[in-house]
matplotlib code that plots the C-alpha trace (Angstrom):
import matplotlib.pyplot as plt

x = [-39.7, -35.9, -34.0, -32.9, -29.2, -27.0, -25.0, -22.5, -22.1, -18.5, -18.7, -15.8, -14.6, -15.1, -17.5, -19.5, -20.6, -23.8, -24.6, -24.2, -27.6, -29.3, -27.3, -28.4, -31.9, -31.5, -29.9, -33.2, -35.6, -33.4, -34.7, -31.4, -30.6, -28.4, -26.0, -24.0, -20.4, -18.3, -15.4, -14.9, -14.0, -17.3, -19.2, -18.0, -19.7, -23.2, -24.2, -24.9, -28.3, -29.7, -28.2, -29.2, -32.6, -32.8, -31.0, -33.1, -29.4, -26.8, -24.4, -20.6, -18.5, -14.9, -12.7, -13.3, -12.4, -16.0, -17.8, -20.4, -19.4, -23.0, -23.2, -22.0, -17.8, -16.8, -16.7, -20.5, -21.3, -19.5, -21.1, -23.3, -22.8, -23.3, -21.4, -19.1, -19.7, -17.1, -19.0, -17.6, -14.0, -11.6, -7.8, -7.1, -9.1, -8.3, -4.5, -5.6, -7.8, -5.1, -2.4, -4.0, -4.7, -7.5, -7.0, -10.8, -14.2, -14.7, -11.1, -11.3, -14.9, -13.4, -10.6, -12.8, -15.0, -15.2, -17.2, -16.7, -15.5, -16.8, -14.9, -16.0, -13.3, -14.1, -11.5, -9.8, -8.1, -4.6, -5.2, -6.8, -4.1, -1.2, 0.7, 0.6, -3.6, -3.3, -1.2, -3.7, -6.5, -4.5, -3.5, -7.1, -8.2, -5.6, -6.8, -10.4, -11.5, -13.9, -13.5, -15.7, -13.8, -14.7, -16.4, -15.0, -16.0, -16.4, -15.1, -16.3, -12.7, -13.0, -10.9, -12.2, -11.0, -11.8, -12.6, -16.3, -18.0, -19.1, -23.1, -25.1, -27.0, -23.5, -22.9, -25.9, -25.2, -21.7, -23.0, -25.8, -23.1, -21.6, -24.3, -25.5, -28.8, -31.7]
y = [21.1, 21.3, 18.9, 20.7, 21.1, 18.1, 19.9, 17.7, 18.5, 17.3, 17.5, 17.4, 17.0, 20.5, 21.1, 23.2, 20.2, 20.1, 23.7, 21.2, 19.9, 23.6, 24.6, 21.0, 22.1, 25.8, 24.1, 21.7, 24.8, 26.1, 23.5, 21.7, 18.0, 17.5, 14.7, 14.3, 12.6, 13.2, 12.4, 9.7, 12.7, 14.3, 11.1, 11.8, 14.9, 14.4, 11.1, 9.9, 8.5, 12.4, 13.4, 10.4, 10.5, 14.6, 14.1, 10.6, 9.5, 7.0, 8.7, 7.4, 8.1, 7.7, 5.6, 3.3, 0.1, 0.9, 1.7, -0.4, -2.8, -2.4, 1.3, 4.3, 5.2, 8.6, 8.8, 8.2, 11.0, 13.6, 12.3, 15.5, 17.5, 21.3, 22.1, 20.5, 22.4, 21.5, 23.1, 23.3, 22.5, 21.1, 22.2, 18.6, 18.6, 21.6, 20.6, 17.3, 18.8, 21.3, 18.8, 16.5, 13.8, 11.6, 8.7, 9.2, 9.2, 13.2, 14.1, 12.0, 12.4, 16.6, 15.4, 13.9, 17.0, 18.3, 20.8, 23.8, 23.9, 25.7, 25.7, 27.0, 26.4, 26.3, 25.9, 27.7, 30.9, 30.3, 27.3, 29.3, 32.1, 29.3, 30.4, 26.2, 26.8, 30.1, 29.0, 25.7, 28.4, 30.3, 27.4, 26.2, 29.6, 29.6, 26.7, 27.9, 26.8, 29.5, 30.3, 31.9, 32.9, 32.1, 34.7, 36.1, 36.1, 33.6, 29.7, 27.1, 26.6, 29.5, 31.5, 35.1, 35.6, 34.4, 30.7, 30.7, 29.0, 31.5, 32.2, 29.8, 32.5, 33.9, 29.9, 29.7, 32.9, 31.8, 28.7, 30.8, 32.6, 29.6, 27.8, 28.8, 30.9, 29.2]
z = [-20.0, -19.5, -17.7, -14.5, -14.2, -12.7, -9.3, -7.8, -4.3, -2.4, 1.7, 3.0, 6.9, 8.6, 11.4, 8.7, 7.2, 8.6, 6.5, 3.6, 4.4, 3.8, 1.0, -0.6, 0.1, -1.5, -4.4, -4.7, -4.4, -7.3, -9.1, -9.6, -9.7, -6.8, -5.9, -2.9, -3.0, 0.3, 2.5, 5.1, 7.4, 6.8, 7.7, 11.4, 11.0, 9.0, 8.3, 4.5, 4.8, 5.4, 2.0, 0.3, 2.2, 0.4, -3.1, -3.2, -4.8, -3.7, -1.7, -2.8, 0.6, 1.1, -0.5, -3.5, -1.2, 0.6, -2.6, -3.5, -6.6, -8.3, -7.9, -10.0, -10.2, -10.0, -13.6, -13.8, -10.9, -12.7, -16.3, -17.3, -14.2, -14.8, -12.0, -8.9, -5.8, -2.7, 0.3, 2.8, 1.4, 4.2, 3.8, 3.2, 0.2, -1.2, -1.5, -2.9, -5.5, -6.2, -6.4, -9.0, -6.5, -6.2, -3.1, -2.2, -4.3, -4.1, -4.9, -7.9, -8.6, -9.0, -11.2, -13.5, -13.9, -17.4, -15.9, -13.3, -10.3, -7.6, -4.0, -0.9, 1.8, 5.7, 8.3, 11.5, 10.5, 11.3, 8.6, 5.7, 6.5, 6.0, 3.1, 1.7, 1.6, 0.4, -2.4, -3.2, -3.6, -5.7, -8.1, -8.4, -9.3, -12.1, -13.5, -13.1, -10.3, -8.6, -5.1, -2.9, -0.2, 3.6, 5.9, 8.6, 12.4, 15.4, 14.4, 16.3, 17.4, 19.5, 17.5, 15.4, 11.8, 8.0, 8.1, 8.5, 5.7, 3.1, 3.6, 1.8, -0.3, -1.5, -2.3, -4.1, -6.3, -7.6, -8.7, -10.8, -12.0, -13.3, -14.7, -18.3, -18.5, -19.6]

ax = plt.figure().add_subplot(projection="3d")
ax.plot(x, y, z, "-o")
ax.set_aspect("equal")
plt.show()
């Protein structure tokens, strides 16, 4: 039987996390090995011990001065990862990722991807419309990064416009796209 396909899956600090949960549970009905890394800003949204309680994997959070010294490094998450899904993908981490920078366990968890990466940004409109974002999605893609853009409609700002996090199924399809048959 074939080993199922590592997914790395980065939460980062936008009231969508908590659709992380479900797309971490479609990616498990795929069938795929999934392993949650995420942001201190995303702790203040969904806790770690419900990923870690799902994936059944350590859940690396934050920056490397709260890492446990025992546990894996960002090097080892990404070791044989088919795929690094960032869903939902805050502004902040986009421009990190596509800036090269990597001052938390996600950001350089992504830099050390030999892998694909997959991006799905979430954030208020006036934000993703910024011509600084729109620019960071656009140098990602040109280094092969795939997007999948965010949906349009009601935010939980208040505010109407593309922003929303892309639906979980469209998620799920992208990353099937990515990963090689078999």
């Amino acid at each position: 039987m074939p080993k199922p396909p590592k997914i790395i899956l980065g939460v980062t600090g936008s009231i969508a996390a908590y659709k992380a949960v479900e797309l971490l549970r479609l990616m498990q009905r795929k069938g795929w090995d999934v392993w949650v890394v995420m942001t201190e800003c995303a702790t203040q949204y969904v806790g770690p011990l419900t990923f870690r309680a799902l994936s059944l994997h350590p859940v690396p959070t934050g920056f490397y001065a709260s890492m446990d010294p025992e546990g894996y490094t960002h090097l080892g998450l990404t070791e044989q990862a088919a795929v690094m899904v960032v869903a939902p993908c805050s502004a902040n981490t986009m421009a990190r990722l596509a800036h090269g920078l990597a001052e938390d366990v996600l950001s350089a968890a992504a830099l050390s991807m030999d892998g694909p990466l997959l991006i799905a940004p979430a954030m208020n409109v006036k934000m993703w419309m910024n011509p600084a974002t729109q620019e960071n999605a656009a140098t990602l893609a040109r280094r092969g990064a795939t997007i999948v853009p965010p949906g349009c409609g009601a935010l939980a700002c208040g505010a109407t416009g593309a922003g929303r996090l892309a639906k979980l199924v469209d998620i799920i399809a992208a990353v099937e796209n990515i990963l090689p048959a078999g």
